[in-house]
C-alpha positions in Angstrom: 0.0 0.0 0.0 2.5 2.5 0.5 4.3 2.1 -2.3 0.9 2.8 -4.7 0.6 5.6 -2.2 4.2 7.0 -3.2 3.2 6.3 -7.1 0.2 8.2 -6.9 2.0 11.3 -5.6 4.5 11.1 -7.7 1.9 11.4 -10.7 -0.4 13.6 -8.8 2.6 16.2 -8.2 3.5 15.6 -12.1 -0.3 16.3 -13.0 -0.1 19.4 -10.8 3.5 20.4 -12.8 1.6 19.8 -16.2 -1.3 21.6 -15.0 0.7 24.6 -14.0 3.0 24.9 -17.3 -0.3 24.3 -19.3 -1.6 27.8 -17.5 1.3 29.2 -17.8 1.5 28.8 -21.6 -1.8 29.6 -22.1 -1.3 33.1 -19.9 1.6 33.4 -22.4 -0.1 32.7 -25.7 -3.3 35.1 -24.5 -0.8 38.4 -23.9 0.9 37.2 -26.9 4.1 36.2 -25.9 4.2 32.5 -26.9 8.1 33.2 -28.2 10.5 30.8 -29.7 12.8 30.7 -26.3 15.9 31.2 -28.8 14.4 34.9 -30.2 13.2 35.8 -26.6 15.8 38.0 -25.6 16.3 39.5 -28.9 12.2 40.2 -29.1 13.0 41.7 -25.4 15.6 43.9 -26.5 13.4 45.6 -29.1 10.6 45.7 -27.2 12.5 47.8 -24.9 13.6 49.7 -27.8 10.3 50.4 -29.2 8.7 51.3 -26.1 11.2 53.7 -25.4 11.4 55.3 -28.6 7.9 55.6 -29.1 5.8 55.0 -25.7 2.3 56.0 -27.6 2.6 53.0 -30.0 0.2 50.8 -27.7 1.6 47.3 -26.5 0.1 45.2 -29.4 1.5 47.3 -32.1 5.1 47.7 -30.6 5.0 43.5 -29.9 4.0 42.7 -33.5 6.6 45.4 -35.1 9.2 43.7 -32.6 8.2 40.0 -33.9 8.3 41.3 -37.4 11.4 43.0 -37.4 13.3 39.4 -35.7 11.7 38.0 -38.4 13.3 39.6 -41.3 16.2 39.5 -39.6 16.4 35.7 -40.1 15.6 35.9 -43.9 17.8 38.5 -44.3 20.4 35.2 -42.5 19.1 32.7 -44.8 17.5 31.6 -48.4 14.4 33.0 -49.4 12.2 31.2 -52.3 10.8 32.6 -55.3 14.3 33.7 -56.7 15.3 35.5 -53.3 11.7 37.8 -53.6 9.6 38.6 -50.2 6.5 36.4 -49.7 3.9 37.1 -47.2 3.9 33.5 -46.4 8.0 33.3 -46.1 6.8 36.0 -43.1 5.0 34.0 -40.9 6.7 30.8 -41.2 9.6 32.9 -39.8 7.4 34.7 -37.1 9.4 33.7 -33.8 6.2 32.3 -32.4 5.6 28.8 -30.6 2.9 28.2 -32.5 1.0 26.4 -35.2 1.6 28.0 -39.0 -1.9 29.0 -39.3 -2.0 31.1 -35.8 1.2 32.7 -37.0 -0.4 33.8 -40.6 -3.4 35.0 -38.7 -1.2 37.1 -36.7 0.7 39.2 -39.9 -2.8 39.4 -41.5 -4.2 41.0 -38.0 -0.8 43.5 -38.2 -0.8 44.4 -41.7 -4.9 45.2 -41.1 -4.3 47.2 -37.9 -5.0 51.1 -38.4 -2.5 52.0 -36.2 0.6 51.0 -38.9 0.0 54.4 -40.7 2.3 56.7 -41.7 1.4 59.5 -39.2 2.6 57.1 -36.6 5.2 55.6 -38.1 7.2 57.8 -39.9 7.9 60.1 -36.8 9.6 56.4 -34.8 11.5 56.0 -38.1 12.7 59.5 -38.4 13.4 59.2 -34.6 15.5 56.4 -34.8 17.2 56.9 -38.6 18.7 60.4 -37.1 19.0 59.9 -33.4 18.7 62.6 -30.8 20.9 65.7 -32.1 21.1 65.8 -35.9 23.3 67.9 -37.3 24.4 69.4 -40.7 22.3 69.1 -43.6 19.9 66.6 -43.7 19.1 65.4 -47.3 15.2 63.8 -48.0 15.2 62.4 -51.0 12.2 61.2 -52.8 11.7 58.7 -55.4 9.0 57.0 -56.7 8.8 53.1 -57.8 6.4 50.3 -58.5 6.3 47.1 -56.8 3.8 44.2 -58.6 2.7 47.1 -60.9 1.5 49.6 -58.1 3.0 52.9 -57.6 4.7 53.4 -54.4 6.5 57.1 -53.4 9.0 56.8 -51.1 11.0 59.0 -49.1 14.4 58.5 -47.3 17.4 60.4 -45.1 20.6 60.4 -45.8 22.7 59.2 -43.0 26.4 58.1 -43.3 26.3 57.5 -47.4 23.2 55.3 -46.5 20.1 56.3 -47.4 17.6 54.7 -44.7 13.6 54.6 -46.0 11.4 56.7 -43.4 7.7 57.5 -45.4 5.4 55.8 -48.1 2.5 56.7 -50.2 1.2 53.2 -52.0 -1.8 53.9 -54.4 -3.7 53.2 -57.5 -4.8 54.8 -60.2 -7.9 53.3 -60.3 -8.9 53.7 -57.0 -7.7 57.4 -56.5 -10.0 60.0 -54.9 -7.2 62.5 -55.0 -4.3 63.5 -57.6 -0.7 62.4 -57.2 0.3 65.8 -56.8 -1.7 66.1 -53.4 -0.2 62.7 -52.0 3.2 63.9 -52.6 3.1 67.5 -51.2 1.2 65.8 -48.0 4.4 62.7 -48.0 6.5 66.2 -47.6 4.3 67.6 -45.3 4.5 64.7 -43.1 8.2 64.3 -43.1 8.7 68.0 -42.0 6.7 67.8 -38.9 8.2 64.5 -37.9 11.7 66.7 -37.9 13.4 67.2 -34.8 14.0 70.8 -34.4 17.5 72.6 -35.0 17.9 70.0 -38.1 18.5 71.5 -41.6 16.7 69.5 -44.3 16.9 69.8 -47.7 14.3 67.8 -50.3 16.4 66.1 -53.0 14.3 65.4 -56.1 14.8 64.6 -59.9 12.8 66.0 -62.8 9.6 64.9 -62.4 8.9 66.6 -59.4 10.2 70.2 -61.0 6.8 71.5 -60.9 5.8 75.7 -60.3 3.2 74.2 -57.6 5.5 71.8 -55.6 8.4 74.8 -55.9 5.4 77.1 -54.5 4.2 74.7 -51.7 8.2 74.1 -50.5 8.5 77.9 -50.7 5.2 78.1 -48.1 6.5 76.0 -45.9 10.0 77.6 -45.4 11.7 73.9 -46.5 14.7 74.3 -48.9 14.1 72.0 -51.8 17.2 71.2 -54.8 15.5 69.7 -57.5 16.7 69.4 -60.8 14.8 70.9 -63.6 14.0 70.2 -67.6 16.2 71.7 -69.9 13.1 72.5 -72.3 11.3 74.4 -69.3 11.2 78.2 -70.0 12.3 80.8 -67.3 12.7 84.4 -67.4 16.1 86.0 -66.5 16.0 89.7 -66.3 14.0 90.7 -69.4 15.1 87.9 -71.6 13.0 84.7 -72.0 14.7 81.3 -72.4 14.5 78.0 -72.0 16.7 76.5 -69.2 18.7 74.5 -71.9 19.7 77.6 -73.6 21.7 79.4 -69.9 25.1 79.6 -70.6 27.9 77.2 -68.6 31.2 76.4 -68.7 32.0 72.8 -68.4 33.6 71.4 -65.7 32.3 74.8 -63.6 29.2 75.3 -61.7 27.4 78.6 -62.6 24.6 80.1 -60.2 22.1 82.1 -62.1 20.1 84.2 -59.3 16.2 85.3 -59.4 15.0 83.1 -62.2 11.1 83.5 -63.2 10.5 79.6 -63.4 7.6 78.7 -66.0 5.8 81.1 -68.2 3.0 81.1 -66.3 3.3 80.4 -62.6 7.0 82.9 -62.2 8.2 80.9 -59.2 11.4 82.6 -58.4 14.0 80.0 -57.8 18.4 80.2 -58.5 19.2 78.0 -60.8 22.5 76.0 -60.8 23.8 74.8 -63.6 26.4 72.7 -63.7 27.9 70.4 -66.7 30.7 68.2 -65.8 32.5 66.6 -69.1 31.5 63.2 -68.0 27.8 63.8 -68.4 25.7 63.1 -70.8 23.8 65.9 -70.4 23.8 68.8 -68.0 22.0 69.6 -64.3 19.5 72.4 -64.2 19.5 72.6 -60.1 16.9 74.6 -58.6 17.1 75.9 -54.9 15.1 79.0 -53.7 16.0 82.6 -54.5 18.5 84.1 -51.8 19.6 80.8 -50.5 23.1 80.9 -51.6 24.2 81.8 -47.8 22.5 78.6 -46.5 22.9 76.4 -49.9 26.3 77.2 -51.4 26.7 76.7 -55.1 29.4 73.7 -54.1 26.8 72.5 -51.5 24.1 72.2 -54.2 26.1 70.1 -56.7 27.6 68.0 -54.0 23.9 67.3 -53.1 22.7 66.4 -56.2 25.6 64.4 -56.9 25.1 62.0 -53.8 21.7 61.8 -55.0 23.3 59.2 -58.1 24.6 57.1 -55.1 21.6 57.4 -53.2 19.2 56.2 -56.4 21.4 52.9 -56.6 20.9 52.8 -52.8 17.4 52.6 -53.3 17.4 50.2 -55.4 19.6 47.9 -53.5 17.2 48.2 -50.5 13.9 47.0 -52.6 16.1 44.1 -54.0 17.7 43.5 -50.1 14.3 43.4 -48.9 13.0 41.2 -51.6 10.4 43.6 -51.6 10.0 43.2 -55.6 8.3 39.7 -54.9 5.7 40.9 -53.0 2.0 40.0 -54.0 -1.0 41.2 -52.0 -4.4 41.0 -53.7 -7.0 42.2 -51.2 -6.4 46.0 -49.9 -3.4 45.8 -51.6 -2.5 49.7 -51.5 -2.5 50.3 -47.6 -1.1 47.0 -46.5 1.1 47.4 -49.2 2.2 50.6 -47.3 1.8 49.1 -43.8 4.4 46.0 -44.8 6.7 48.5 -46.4 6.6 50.9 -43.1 7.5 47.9 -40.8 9.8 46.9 -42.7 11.7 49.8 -43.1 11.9 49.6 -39.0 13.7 46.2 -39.1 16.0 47.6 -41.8 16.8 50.9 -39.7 17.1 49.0 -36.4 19.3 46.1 -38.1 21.4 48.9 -39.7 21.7 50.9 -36.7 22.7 47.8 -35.0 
């Protein structure tokens, strides 16, 4: 009798054990933290990060971001299907969650639906963490626009060390715009300025599509010093004379600053004009900046600019293809959760850069 006495304690005290770790995962799995024990501390760490950074996130947000961000950490470490492209699916195999493969997809879908993964919140943590407390200097934004899967995406970035690091997105479509694309960009600007720590000097980078009277107008209104380079068949006034911008004389090999420039026939935004035609080109830059800037923006300062921009664009395009962004295929709400993925993301590639 007393040894069936001593077995039934011993399994009793075992059922009590079993009970106890049962609870305890369950405790763990409803507050979300059901972690594979070998990405706990990592998922800690940014956690601690995130919470820190940006306290108003909310606790479900900043523990998905943190789980999503390990996650492309460990593509980033291995092989990736589809030719090295991004796949939603790829995602939440590699979601550092003890749990079955259908609970982890329905945790990415519930992130990439969650309202809170806009760019209003977003791009301020990004900006935060891409330029650090005291930013100094010049700070260069530059703005490009690409497709991914056939959808338009605008994208802006800060240049930091020779490294551009992606802060804001505007995904749309053109079927399904209520708006033109000349609104969504000036408010993608407009974001970005307000998320700016103050003290910093930015300065919007952009090519030639974005040399429009209105854009030059809105940058003007805002007090935001914009270089952005201009179409040599665009025609300006200088003094009493009217040109087009191909037709300003230069020297090659020699920057020339041409000062109070009547920019478009009709609109007469007044803007310098750089030009500047090295003997390598192809063709030369027509740099805009605004009128009396050349104390802030030096006529060096403006071609050194633009010609980081020609690093940056390749930049760019590294990051899509380091991402494996170009693989992406979303179907339903593809716009916004197109532009949520892309915003988280851009965290794990900021934080893993940083790192």
């Amino acid at each position: 009798m007393s040894r069936w006495r001593d077995v039934s304690a011993v399994a009793s005290a075992r059922s009590t054990r079993s009970r106890a770790a049962a609870a305890a995962d369950a405790r763990r799995r409803r507050a979300g933290r059901a972690f594979d024990s070998d990405h706990a501390p990592t998922i800690d760490r940014v956690v601690a990060l995130l919470t820190t950074t940006a306290p108003d996130l909310g606790r479900w947000l900043t523990l998905g971001l943190a789980l999503l961000t390990v996650a492309m950490l460990q593509l980033w470490r291995g092989a990736r299907s589809g030719h090295g492209g991004l796949t939603l699916c790829a995602l939440s195999r590699t979601l550092p969650l003890d749990e079955s493969e259908k609970m982890r997809s329905k945790r990415l879908y519930r992130l990439l639906r969650n309202p809170a993964l806009e760019g209003t919140i977003m791009t301020p943590l990004l900006v935060r963490l891409a330029l650090g407390a005291h930013p100094q200097g010049w700070i260069p934004i530059v703005v490009d626009q690409t497709t991914i899967r056939g959808r338009p995406v605008l994208m802006a970035g800060l240049r930091v060390a020779h490294r551009v690091l992606p802060v804001a997105f505007a995904c749309y479509e053109y079927d399904t715009m209520r708006t033109s694309q000349n609104v969504i960009e000036q408010a993608l600007l407009l974001v970005i300025t307000a998320c700016l720590p103050p003290g910093c000097k930015p300065v919007f980078v952009m090519d030639r599509g974005y040399a429009r009277a209105s854009l030059l107008t809105a940058l003007r209104t805002i007090n935001v010093p914009f270089l952005i380079r201009g179409r040599a068949q665009t025609m300006v006034r200088l003094g009493d004379r009217r040109l087009s911008l191909g037709r300003l004389r230069r020297r090659a090999g020699r920057a020339c600053r041409y000062l109070d420039v009547a920019y478009q026939d009709r609109a007469r935004e007044r803007v310098d004009v750089v030009v500047f035609h090295d003997r390598t080109f192809k063709e030369p830059w027509f740099l805009l900046v605004p009128t009396g800037s050349a104390a802030q923006l030096s006529t060096e300062d403006v071609v050194g600019l633009y010609r980081d921009r020609m690093h940056i664009e390749l930049t760019f395009r590294d990051w899509k293809t380091h991402l494996g962004v170009r693989g992406l295929r979303l179907e339903v709400d593809a716009a916004p959760r197109l532009g949520r993925l892309l915003l988280a993301l851009s965290l794990a590639y900021i934080l893993a850069i940083l790192a």
